[in-house]
MARRODREN-607707 format. One record per residue (C-alpha): residue number from 1; x, y, z. Coordinates in steps of 0.1 Angstrom, whole numbers, always signed. Example, Ala and Ser with C-alpha at 12.3 -4.5 7.8 and 13.67 -1.06 7.14 Angstrom:
2
ATOM   resi       X       Y       Z
ATOM      1    +123     -45     +78
ATOM      2    +137     -11     +71
//
This chain:
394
ATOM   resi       X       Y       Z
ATOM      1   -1537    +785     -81
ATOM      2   -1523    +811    -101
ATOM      3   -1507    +837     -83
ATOM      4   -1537    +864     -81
ATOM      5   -1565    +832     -67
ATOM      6   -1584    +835     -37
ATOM      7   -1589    +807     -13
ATOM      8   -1631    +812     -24
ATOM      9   -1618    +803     -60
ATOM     10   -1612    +766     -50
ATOM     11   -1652    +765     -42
ATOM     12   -1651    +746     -70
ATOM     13   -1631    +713     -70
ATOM     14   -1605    +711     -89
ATOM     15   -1593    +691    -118
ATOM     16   -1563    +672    -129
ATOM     17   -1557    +654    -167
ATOM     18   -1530    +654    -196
ATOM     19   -1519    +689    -211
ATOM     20   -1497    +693    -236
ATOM     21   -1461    +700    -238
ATOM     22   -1476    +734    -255
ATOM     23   -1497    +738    -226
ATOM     24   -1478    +733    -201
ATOM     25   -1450    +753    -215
ATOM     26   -1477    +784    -219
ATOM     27   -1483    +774    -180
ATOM     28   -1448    +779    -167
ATOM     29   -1444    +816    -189
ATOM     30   -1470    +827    -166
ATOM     31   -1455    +822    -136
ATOM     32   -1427    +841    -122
ATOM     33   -1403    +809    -123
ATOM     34   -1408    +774    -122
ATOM     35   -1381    +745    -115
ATOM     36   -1362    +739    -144
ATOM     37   -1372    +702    -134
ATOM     38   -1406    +710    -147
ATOM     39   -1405    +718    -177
ATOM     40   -1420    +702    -200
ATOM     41   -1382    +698    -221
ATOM     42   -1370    +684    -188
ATOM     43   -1390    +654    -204
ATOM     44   -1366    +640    -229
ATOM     45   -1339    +646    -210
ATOM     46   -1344    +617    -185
ATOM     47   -1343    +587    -214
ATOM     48   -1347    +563    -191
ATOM     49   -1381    +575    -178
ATOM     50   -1414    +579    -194
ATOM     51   -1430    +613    -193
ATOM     52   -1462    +631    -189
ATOM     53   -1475    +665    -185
ATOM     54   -1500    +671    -163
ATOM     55   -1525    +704    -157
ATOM     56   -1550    +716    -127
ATOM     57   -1580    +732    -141
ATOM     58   -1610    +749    -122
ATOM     59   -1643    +764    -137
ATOM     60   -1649    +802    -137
ATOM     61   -1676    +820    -153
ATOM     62   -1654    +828    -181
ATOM     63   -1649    +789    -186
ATOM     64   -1620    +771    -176
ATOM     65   -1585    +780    -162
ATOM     66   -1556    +765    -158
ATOM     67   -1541    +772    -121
ATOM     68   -1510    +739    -120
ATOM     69   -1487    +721    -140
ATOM     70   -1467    +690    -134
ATOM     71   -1438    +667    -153
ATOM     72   -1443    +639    -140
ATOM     73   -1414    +610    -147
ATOM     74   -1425    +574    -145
ATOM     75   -1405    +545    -138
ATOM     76   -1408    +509    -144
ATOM     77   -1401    +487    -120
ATOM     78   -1379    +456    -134
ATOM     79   -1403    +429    -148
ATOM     80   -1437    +447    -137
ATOM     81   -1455    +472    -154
ATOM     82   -1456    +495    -119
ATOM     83   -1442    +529    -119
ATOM     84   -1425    +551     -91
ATOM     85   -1444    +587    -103
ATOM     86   -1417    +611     -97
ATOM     87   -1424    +652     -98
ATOM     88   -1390    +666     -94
ATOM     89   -1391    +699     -77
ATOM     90   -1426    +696     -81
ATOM     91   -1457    +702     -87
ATOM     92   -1455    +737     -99
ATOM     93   -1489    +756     -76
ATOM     94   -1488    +784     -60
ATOM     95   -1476    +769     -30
ATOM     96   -1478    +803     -11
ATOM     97   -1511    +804      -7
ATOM     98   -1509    +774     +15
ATOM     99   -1496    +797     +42
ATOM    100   -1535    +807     +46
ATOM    101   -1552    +782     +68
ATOM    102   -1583    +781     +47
ATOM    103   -1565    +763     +14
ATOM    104   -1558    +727     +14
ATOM    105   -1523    +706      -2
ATOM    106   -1557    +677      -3
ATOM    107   -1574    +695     -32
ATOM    108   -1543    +698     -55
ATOM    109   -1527    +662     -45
ATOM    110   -1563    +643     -41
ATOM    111   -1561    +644     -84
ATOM    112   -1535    +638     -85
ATOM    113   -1529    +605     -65
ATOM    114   -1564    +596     -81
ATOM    115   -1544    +600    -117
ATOM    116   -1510    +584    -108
ATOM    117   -1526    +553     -93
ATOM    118   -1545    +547    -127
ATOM    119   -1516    +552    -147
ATOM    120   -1504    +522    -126
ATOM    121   -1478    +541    -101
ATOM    122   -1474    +521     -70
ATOM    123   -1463    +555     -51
ATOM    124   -1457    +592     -59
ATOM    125   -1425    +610     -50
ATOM    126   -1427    +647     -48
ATOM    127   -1404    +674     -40
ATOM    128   -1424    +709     -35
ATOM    129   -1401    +742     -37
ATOM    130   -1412    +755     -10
ATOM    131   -1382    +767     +15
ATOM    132   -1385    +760     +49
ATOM    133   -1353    +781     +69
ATOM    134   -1324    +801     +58
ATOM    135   -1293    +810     +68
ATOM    136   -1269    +840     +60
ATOM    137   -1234    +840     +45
ATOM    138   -1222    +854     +83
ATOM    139   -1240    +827    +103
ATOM    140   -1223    +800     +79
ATOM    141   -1187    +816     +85
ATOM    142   -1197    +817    +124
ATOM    143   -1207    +779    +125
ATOM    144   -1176    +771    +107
ATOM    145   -1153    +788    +130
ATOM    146   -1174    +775    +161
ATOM    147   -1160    +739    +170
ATOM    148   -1198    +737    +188
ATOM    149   -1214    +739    +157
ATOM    150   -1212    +706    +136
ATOM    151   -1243    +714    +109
ATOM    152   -1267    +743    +101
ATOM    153   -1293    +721    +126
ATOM    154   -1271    +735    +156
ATOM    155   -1278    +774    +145
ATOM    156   -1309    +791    +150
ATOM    157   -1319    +801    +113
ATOM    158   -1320    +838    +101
ATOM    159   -1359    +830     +91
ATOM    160   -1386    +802     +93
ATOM    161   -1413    +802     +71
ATOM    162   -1448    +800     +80
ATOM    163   -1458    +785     +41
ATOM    164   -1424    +756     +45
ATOM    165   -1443    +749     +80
ATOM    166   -1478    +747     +66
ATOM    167   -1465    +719     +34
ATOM    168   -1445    +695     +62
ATOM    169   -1478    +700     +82
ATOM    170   -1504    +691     +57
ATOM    171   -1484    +665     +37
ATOM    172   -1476    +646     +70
ATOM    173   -1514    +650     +75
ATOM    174   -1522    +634     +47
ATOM    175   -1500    +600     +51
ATOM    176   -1473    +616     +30
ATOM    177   -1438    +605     +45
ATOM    178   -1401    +627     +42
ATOM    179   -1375    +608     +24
ATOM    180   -1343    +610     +48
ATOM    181   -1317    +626     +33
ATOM    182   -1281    +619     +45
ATOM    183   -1259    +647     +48
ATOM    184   -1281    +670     +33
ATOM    185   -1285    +649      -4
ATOM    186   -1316    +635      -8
ATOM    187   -1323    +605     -30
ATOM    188   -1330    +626     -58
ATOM    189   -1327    +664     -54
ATOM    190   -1304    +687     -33
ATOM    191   -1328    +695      +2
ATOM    192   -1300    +724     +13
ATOM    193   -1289    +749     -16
ATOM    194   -1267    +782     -18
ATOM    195   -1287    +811     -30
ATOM    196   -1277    +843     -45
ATOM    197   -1302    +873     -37
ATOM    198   -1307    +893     -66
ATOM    199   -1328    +914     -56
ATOM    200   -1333    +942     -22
ATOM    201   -1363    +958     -10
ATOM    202   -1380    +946     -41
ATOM    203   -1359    +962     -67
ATOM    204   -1330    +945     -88
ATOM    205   -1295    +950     -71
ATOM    206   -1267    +962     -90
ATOM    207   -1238    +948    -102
ATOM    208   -1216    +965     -80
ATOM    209   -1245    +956     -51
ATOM    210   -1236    +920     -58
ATOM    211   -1199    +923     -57
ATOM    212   -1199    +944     -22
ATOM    213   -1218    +916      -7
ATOM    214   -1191    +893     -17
ATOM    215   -1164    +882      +4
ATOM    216   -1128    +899      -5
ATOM    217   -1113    +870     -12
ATOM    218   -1141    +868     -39
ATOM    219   -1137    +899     -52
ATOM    220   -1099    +901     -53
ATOM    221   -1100    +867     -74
ATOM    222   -1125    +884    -102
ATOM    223   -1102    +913    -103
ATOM    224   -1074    +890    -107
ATOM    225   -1091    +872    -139
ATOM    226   -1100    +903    -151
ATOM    227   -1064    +912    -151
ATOM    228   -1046    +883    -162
ATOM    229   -1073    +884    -193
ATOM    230   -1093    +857    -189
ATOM    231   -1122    +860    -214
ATOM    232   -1159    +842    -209
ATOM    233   -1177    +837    -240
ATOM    234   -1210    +817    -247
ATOM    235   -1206    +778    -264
ATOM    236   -1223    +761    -289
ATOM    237   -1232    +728    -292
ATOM    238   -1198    +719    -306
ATOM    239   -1182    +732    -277
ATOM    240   -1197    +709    -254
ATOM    241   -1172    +680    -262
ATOM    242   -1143    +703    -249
ATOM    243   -1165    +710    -221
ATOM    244   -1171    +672    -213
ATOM    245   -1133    +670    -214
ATOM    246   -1125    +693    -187
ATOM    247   -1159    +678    -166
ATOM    248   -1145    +643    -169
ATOM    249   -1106    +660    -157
ATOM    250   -1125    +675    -126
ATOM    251   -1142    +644    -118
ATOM    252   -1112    +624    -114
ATOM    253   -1097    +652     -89
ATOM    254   -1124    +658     -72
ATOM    255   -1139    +625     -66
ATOM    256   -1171    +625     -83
ATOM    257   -1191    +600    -115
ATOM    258   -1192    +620    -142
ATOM    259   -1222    +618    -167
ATOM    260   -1217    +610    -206
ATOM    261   -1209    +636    -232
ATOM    262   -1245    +622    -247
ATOM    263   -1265    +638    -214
ATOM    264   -1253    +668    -218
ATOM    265   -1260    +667    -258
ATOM    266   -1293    +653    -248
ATOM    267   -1299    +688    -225
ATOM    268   -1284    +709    -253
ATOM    269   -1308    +694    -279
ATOM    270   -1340    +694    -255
ATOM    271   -1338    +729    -234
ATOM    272   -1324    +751    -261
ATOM    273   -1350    +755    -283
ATOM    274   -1376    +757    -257
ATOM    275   -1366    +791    -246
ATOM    276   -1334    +819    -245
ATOM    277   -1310    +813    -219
ATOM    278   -1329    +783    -211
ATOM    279   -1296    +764    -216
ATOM    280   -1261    +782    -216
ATOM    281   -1225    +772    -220
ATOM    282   -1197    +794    -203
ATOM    283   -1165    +788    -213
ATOM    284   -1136    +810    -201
ATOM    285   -1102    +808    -219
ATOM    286   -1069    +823    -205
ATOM    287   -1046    +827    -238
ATOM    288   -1066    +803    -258
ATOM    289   -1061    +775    -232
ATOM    290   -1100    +760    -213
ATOM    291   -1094    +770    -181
ATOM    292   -1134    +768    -163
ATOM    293   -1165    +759    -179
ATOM    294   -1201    +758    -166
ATOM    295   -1239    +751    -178
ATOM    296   -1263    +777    -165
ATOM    297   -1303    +769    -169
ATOM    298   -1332    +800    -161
ATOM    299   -1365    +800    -161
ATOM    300   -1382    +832    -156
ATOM    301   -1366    +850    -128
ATOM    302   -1347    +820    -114
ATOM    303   -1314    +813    -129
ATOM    304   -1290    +783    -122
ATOM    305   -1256    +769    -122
ATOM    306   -1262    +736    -131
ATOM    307   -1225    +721    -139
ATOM    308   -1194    +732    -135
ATOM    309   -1156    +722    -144
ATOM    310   -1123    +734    -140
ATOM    311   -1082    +730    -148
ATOM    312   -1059    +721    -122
ATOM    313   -1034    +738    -143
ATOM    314   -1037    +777    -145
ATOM    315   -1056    +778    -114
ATOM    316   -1040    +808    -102
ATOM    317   -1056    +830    -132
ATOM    318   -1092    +827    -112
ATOM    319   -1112    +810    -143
ATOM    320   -1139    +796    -118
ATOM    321   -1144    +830    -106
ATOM    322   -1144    +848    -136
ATOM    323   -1176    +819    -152
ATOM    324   -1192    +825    -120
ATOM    325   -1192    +865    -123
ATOM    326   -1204    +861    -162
ATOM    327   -1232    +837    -152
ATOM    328   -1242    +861    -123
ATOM    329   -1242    +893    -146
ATOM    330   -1261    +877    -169
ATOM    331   -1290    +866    -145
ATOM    332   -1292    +899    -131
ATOM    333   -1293    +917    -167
ATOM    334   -1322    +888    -175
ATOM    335   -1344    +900    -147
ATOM    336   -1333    +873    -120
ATOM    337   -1340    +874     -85
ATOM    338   -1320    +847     -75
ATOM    339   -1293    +827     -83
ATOM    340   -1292    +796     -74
ATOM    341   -1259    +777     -65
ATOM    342   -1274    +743     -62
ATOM    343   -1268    +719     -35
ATOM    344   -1248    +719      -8
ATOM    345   -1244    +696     +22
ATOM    346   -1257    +708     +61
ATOM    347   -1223    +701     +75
ATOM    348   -1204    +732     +91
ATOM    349   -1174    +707    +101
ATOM    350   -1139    +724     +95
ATOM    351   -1128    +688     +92
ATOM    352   -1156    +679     +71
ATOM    353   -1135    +671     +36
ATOM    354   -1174    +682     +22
ATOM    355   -1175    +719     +38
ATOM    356   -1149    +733     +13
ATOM    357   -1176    +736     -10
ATOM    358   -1201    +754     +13
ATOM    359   -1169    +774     +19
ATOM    360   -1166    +783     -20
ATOM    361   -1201    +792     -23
ATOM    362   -1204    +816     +10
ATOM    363   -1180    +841      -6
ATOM    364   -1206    +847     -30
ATOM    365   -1226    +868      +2
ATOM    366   -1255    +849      -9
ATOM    367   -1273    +823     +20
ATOM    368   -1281    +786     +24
ATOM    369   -1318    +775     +23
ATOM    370   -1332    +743     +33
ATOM    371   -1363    +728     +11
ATOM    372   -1392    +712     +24
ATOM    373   -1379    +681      +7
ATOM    374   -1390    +651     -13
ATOM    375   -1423    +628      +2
ATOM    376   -1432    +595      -7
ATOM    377   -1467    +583     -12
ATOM    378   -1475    +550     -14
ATOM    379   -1503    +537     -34
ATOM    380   -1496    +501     -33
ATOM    381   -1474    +493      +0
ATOM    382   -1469    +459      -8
ATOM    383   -1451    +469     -40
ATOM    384   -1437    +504     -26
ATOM    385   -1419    +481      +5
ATOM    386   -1404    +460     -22
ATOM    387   -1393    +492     -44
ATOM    388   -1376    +505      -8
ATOM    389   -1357    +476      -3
ATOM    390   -1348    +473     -44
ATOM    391   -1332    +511     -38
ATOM    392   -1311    +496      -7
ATOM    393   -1296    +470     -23
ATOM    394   -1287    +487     -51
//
C-alpha cells in the first residue's frame, strides 16, 4: 500500500506480476526508504542467483496503481530446477498499516506464494523490516555492567511495537515459520542492528545534536583525528583495490572471511549508476598513509555502513572514528533519518569476545533494534526438508 492507502482501498484484490527494473526503481523513489536489498541493482550483485522484480497493483478509478515492490533472488537447488525464493529485507509494503486490525499480511503474500510456486520455488524466505523492540545506548551500557544480564532478552526493552507484534502474529497465522537465528545472526540477514537516530521530535538533529549524544570517549577520538589531520575523502572505482587491501588486513586480525576484490567491483559497477550516494567509498588518510576505509549505501532517508576496514598501525590517530563522523555528516546533510550501523549480536556478556563490537557501536548514542526476522514458507515440504538438511551439512 502506498503510504497515504486506506484499509477500504484493498476492497479490491490485489495483484502481483513482473515489473521492470524501471519500474520498480520508480517504486522505491516514492517511498521514504526501502532496503538497499531491494533494489532492483541489488540484482546483479548476487551472481550466483537469478533475479526478478516483482510489483503489487490494485485498480482505482483512475486505473491502476502500483502499491509493492519486491527483488526476489532465486536459487537452484543442485541438480533440480527448484528454487529457494529469497526477498531480502523484503517485500517493500507499507508494512505499517498492518498495525490496523482490519488489513491483512494474506492479501500481499497470497500473490505472491501463488507466483513463486509457478516459477518453480519449493519455499519462500522473507525477511520484512519491520522492528519489533528497541533498546537505548544506556540500557546497553547497564546490561553490560550487570553480571545478571547475559543478552538484550534479559532487559525489558525501551519500546515494543504494536506493527512488529501484528507481522510475527499474522505470518505465524498463516503457516509461515521464524528461521532461528544463533546469537543474533540469522542465516541470511542481521535480526539485531545498531541504529543512529537522525532525527527528534520530527525535525533533522544537528550535527552538534549528534555528537552530544555520543559517548566522550567518542567524541574525544574525533577530536583527536581532527587534530592529528586525518583527512576523509570520497574513492573511486580505482580506489577500491587499496580498499580491498586493508579489508583483507582486517580480516585476518579480526577473525572474519573476507569477500573478493570482484564483489565489491561488482557493487561499484551495479549501485552506482542507479542513484547519488547510492554507493560510497570513504577513505581516510593520516599523512598519505590508508589508515580506515568504509562503503556506505542510502536509499532515501536511510543510510548505511555497509563495510568497514582498518590499520593496526596508526591506530592511535582515530581513522575509524574520523570515516564514521564523515559517513554520519553526510547522511544527515542527505536528508537521513537514520543511520544504520548494521548488525550486531544480542549478547551483553563482558566476557563475550563478540560484545566489543556492540561496545564500539553504543558510543555512537544511537540504540539496538531487533527485526521481525526472516520466515520460511514452504511450498513443497518434501523438497524444502531436504533443502534444510542440504544447509546443515554444509
Amino acid at each position: 500500500m502506498s503510504p497515504h492507502s486506506s484499509p477500504s482501498s484493498l476492497a479490491s484484490p490485489l495483484t502481483l506480476r513482473t515489473v521492470t527494473a524501471a519500474e520498480h526503481l520508480a517504486y522505491v523513489r516514492s517511498q521514504p526508504s526501502a532496503s538497499f536489498l531491494q533494489v532492483p541493482a541489488w540484482g546483479p550483485v548476487k551472481a550466483e542467483w537469478r533475479h526478478e522484480s516483482l510489483g503489487w497493483f490494485r485498480r482505482t478509478d483512475a486505473g491502476e496503481e502500483m502499491v509493492g515492490a519486491a527483488l526476489v533472488l532465486y536459487r537452484q537447488l543442485p541438480k533440480v530446477k527448484r528454487y529457494l525464493a529469497y526477498l531480502p529485507e523484503g517485500p517493500i509494503l507499507d508494512w505499517a498499516s498492518l498495525a490496523d486490525p482490519e488489513v491483512r499480511l494474506a492479501d500481499w503474500l497470497g500473490p505472491l506464494r501463488s507466483h513463486l510456486k509457478q516459477k518453480g520455488a519449493f519455499g519462500i524466505r522473507i525477511g520484512p523490516p519491520v522492528v519489533t523492540r528497541r533498546w537505548s545506548a544506556a540500557q546497553i551500557k547497564e546490561g553490560i555492567a550487570d553480571p545478571d544480564v547475559q543478552r538484550l532478552d534479559d532487559m525489558a526493552p525501551l519500546e515494543r511495537t504494536v506493527t512488529g507484534a501484528a507481522v510475527v502474529s499474522q505470518l505465524h497465522e498463516l503457516g509461515w515459520q521464524p528461521q532461528a537465528a544463533e546469537g543474533g545472526f540469522a542465516a541470511g540477514q542481521p535480526q539485531y542492528n545498531f541504529h543512529v537516530p537522525l532525527t527528534v521530535d520530527g525535525r533533522a538533529k544537528t550535527e552538534d545534536e549528534v555528537l552530544k549524544s555520543m559517548n566522550q570517549l567518542w567524541r574525544r577520538n574525533i577530536k583527536k583525528a581532527a587534530k592529528e589531520g586525518v583527512e576523509v575523502t570520497r574513492g573511486t572505482r580505482a580506489d577500491l583495490t587499496a580498499f580491498h587491501a586493508l579489508y583483507v588486513h582486517t580480516a585476518e586480525r579480526d577473525h572474519f572471511t573476507p569477500r573478493p576484490l570482484s564483489y565489491f567491483e561488482t557493487m561499484w559497477d551495479s549501485l552506482t549508476p542507479e542513484e547519488d550516494d547510492r554507493f560510497v567509498l570513504h577513505l581516510a588518510r593520516h599523512e598519505g598513509d590508508l589508515v580506515a576505509a568504509t562503503i556506505s549505501i542510502r536509499v532515501g532517508q536511510h543510510a548505511w555502513y555497509s563495510y568497514g576496514a582498518s590499520s593496526t598501525e596508526k591506530r592511535e590517530v582515530r581513522g575509524s572514528n574520523a570515516v564514521q563522523w564523515q559517513m554520519i555528516r553526510e547522511a544527515l546533510a542527505a536528508g537521513a533519518t537514520v543511520y544504520d550501523m548494521r548488525g550486531i549480536t544480542d549478547t551483553l556478556d563482558a566476557d563475550d569476545p563478540h560484545v566489543g563490537l556492540i561496545q564500539f557501536k553504543v558510543g555512537t548514542g544511537g540504540e539496538a533494534v531487533e527485526y521481525v526476522g526472516e520466515w520460511d514458507l514452504p511450498i513443497n515440504r518434501a523438497i524444502y526438508a531436504a533443502f534444510q538438511l542440504y544447509m546443515k551439512r554444509r
